[in-house]
C-alpha positions in Angstrom: -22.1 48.2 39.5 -24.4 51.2 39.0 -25.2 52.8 36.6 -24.1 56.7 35.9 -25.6 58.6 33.4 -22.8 60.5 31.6 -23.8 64.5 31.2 -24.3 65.3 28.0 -21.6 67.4 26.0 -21.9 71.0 25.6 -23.7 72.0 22.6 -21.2 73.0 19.9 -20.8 76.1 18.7 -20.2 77.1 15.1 -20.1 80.5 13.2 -23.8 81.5 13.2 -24.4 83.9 9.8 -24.9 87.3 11.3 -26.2 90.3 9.4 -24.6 92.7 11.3 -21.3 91.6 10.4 -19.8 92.8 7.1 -17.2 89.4 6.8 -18.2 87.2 4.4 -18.0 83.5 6.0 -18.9 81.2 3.2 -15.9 83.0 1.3 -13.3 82.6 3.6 -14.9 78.9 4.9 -15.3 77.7 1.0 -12.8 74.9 0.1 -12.3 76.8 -2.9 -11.0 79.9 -1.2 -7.3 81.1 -2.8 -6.0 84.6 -1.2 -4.7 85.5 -4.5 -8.2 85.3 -5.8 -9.5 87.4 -2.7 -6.8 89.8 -2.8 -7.1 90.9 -6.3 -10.9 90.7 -6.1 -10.3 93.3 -2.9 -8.0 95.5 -5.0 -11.0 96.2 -8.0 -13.8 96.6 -4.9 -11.4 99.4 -3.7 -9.8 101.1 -6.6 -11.3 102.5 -10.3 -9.6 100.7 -12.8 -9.3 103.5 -14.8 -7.0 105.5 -11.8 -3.4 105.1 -12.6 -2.4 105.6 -9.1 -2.5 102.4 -6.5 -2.1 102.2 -2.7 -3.0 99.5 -0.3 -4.3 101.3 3.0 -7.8 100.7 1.8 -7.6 96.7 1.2 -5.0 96.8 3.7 -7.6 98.1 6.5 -10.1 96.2 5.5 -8.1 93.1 5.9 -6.9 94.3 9.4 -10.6 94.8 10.3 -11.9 91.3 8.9 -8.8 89.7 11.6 -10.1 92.0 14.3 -13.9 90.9 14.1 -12.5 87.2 13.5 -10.8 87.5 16.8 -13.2 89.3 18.7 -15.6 87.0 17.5 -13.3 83.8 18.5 -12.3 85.2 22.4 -16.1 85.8 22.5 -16.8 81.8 21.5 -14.1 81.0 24.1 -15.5 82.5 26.9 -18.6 81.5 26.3 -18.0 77.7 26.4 -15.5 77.7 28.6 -17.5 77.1 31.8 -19.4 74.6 30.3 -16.7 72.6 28.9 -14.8 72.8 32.4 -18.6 71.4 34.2 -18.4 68.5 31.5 -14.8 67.5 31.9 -15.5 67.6 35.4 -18.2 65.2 35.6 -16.6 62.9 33.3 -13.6 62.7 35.4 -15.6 62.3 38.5 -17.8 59.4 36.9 -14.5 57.6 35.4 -13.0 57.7 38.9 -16.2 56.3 40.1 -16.3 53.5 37.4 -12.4 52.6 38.3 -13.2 52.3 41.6 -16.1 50.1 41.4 -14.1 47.9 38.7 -10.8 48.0 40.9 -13.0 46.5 43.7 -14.4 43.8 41.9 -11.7 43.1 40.7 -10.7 42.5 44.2 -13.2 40.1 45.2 -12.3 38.1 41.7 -8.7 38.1 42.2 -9.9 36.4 45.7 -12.1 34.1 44.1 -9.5 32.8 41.7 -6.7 32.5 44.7 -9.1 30.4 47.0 -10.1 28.3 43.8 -6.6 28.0 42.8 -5.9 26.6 46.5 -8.7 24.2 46.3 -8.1 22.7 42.4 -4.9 22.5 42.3 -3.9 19.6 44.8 -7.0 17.5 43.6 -5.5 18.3 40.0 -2.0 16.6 40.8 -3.9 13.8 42.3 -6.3 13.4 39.0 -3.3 13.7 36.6 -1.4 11.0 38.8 -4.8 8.9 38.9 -5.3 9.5 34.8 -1.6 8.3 34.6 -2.6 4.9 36.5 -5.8 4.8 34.4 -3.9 5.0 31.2 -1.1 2.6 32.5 -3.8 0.0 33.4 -5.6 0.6 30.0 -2.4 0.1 28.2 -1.4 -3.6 29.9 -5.2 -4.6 29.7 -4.7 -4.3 26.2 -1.5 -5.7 25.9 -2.6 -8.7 28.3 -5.7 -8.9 25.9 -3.7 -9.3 22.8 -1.5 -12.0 24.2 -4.9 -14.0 25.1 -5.8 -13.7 21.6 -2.2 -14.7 20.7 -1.8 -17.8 23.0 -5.3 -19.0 21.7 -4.6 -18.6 17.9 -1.1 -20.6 18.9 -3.3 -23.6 20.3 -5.4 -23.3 17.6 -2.3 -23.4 14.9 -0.4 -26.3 16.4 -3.7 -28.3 17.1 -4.4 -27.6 13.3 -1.0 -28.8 12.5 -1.6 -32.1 14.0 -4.6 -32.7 12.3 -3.0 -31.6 9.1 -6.3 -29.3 8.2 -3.8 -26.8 6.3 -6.6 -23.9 5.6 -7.8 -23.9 9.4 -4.1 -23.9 10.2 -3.1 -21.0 7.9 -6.1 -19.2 9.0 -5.0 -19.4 12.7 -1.6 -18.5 11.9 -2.7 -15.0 10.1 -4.4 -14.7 13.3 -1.5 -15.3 15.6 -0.2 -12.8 13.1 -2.3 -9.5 13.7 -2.0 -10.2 17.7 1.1 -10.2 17.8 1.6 -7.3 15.8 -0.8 -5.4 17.4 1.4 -5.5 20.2 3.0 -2.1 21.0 7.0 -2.5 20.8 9.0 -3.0 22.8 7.1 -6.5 23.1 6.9 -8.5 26.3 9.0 -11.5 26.4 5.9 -13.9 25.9 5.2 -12.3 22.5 9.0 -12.5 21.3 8.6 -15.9 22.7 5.4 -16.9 20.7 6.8 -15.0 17.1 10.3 -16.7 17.2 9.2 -20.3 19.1 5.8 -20.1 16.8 5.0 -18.1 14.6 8.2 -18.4 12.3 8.3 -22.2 12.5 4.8 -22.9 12.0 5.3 -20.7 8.8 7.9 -22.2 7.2 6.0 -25.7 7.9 3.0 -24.5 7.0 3.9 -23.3 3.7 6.0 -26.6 2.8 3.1 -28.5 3.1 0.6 -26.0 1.3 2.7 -25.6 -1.3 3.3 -29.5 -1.7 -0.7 -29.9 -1.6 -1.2 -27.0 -4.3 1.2 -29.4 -6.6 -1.1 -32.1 -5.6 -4.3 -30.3 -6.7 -5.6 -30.2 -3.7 -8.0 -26.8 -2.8 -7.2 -27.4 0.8 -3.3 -26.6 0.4 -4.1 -24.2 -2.0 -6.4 -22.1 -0.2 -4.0 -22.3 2.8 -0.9 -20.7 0.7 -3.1 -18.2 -0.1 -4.3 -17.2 3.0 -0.9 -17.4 3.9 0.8 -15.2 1.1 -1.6 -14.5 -1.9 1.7 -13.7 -3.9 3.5 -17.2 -2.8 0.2 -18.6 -4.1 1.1 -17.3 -7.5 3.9 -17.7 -7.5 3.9 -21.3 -6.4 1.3 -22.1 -9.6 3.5 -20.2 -11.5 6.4 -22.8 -10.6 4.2 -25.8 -11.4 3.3 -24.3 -14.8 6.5 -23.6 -16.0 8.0 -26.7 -14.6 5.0 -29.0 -16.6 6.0 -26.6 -19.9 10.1 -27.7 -19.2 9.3 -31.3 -18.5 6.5 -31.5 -21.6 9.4 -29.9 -24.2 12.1 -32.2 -23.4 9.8 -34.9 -23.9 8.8 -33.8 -27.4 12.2 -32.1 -28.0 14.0 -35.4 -27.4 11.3 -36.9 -29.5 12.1 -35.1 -32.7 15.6 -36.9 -33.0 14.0 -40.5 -32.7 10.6 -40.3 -34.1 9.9 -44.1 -32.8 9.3 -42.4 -29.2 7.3 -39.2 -30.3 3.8 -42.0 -29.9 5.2 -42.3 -26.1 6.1 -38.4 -26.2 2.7 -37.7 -26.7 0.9 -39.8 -23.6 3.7 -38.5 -21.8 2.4 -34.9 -22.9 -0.9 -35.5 -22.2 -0.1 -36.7 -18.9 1.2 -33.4 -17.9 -1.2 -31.0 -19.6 -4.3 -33.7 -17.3 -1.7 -32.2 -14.3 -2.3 -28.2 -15.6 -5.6 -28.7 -16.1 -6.4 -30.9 -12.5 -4.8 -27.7 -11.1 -6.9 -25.1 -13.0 -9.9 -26.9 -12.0 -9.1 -26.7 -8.3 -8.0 -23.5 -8.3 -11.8 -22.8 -9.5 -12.8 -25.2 -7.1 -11.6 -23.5 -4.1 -12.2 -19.6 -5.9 -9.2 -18.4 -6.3 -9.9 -17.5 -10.4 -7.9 -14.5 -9.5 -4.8 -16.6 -9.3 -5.3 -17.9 -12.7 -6.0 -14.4 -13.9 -2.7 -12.9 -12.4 -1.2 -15.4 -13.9 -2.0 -15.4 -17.3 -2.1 -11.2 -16.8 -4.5 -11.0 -19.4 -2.4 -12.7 -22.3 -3.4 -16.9 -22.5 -7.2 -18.2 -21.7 -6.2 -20.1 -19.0 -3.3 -22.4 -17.6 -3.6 -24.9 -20.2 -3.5 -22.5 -23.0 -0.2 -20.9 -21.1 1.2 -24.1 -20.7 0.6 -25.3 -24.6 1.9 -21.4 -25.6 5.1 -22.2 -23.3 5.6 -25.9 -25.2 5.2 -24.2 -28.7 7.9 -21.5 -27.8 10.4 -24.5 -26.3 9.2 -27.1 -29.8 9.9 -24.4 -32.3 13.5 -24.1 -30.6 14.2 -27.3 -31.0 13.2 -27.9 -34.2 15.2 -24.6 -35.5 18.1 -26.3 -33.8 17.9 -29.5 -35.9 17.2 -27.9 -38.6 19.6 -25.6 -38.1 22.2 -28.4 -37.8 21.2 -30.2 -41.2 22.2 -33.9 -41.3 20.2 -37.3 -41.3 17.9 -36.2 -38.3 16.8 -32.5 -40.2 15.9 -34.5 -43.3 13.7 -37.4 -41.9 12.1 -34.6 -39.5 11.2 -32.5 -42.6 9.7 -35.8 -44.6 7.3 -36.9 -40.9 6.6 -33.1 -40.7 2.5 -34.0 -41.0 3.3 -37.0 -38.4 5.0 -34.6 -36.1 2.0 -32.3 -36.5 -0.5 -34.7 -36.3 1.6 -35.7 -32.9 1.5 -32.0 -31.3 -2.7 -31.8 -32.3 -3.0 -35.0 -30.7 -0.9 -33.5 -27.7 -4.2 -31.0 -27.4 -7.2 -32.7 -28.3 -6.7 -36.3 -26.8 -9.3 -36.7 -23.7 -9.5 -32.8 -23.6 -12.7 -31.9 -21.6 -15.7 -29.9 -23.2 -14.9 -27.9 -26.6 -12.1 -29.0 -29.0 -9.1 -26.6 -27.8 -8.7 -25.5 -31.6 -6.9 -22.3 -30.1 -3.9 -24.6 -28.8 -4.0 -27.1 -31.7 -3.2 -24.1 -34.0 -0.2 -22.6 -31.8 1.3 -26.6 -31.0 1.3 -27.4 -35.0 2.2 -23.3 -35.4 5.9 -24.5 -34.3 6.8 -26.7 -36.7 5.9 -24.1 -39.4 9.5 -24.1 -40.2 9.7 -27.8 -41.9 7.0 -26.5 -44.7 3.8 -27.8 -45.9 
């Protein structure tokens, strides 16, 4: 486009002061002017204060004057500027039509541009957003074909693992098997139904029998398994075994307290079970899972033999409240073996017990007879 130089605006005109001229500009042009004030100022210029007598053709002429040299003064201004107002408008018209025309006619040759562009894009776009569509398909079943690979190779690896009866390899390819096949976008292809329902769920529910049953043999492998399997059906699994050692240790020494010729017996039986706790502490150390322990006990017990000989105080102190409670032959010789049935319950603690006296338990296990008195 080129480039016009727009004419420069006629220069403006303004009231130039002129001597000649009896009007006082800067009065009637102050922001501050008020006819009242200029009228009465008029009326003393004209009149003697002192005449009682008042007309108006004096002010009143002057006033008419003031509009007549105001109007003069303005027809003169018009006529002066009026020719070069009409040149400027004219040139500015004349160079706006110029500019339109240049603009309307590249605007032409763009509207042109875009309309041959638009035939030439458009067709290869359909064909690219069909191609991106194929792309994204084939992306989408690579995937999905991957994922089943990784699926049908944890499934070898799970029942091969099963065979061999290596529970934490087992466990570990099941979890595996696990995230493929949830990684699978739904709806899932038959194959993948296939492996969860034919594999996956079976293998579980085997897999957990026989990690649970090797926790309850203190074995790290099993236990390592359920937790890789469930952390929570880890705990609660050890849980279970706890609080089934701290049923079957109280109705040993429960029963005991009627027929004080079996609480010797009651005891080896006793410290039979707490040797089962602590076998399963120790592998659950073993095989680092302290945090099961520590769940367990939620902050409360040391460990699971101080839960388990907490658990036998609470069930011994029943029973003895109950045959107390109940009076009679059995509550008398109970009260007079009371230091034999304590010494019983420490040796219940300290018999074979591993590194430091468990001082801790001795005092909660003699703590529940408390009720038959010194």
């Amino acid at each position: 486009m080129s480039s016009t130089t727009s004419p420069a605006p006629p220069a403006s005109t303004s009231l130039p002061p002129d001597d000649s001229s009896y009007i006082d500009y800067e009065t009637f042009l102050s922001p501050t002017f008020s006819p009242y004030t200029f009228a009465h100022t008029l009326l003393l210029s004209t009149h003697d204060p002192s005449d009682t007598t008042l007309t108006l053709t004096t002010p009143l002429s002057r006033v008419l004057f003031d509009l007549q040299e105001i109007d003069t003064h303005i027809h003169n201004l018009t006529s002066h500027s009026a020719l070069p107002l009409l040149t400027y408008t004219s040139s500015t018209t004349a160079l706006s039509t110029a500019t339109l025309t240049t603009l309307e006619s590249q605007l032409k040759v763009l509207n042109t541009a875009y309309t041959r562009l638009s035939s030439a894009i458009t067709p290869r776009s359909t064909s690219s957003t069909s191609l991106l569509t194929a792309v994204e398909n084939l992306h989408s079943t690579t995937t999905i074909l991957r994922d089943i690979s990784r699926a049908l190779v944890a499934a070898r690896q799970l029942d091969q693992n099963l065979q061999d009866n290596t529970l934490l390899r087992a466990a570990q390819a099941h979890r595996d098997l696990r995230l493929a096949l949830d990684a699978i976008p739904s709806p899932p292809p038959r194959i993948a139904r296939e492996l969860r329902s034919g594999v996956l769920t079976p293998a579980e529910s085997e897999l957990t029998k026989r990690a649970k049953a090797g926790l309850l043999d203190s074995d790290s492998g099993g236990a390592s398994a359920l937790y890789v399997l469930s952390p929570g059906l880890c705990v609660a699994a050890v849980r279970e075994s706890v609080k089934g050692s701290v049923a079957a240790a109280t109705t040993v020494l429960v029963r005991a307290l009627t027929s004080l010729t079996l609480l010797e017996r009651a005891v080896g039986e006793v410290v039979g079970i707490r040797n089962q706790v602590t076998r399963l502490q120790e592998m659950l150390v073993e095989a680092k899972l302290v945090g099961v322990v520590e769940e367990i006990v939620d902050g409360g017990a040391g460990d699971l033999r101080s839960m388990f000989f907490g658990g036998v105080a609470e069930g011994v102190e029943a029973g003895v409240r109950d045959v107390v409670s109940r009076g009679g032959a059995n509550a008398r010789i109970l009260k007079g073996a009371r230091e034999r049935v304590r010494q019983a319950l420490r040796t219940c603690v300290e018999r074979d017990w591993d590194g430091e006296k468990g001082g801790f338990e001795s005092a909660v296990m003699m703590g529940a007879v408390a009720i038959l008195g010194r």
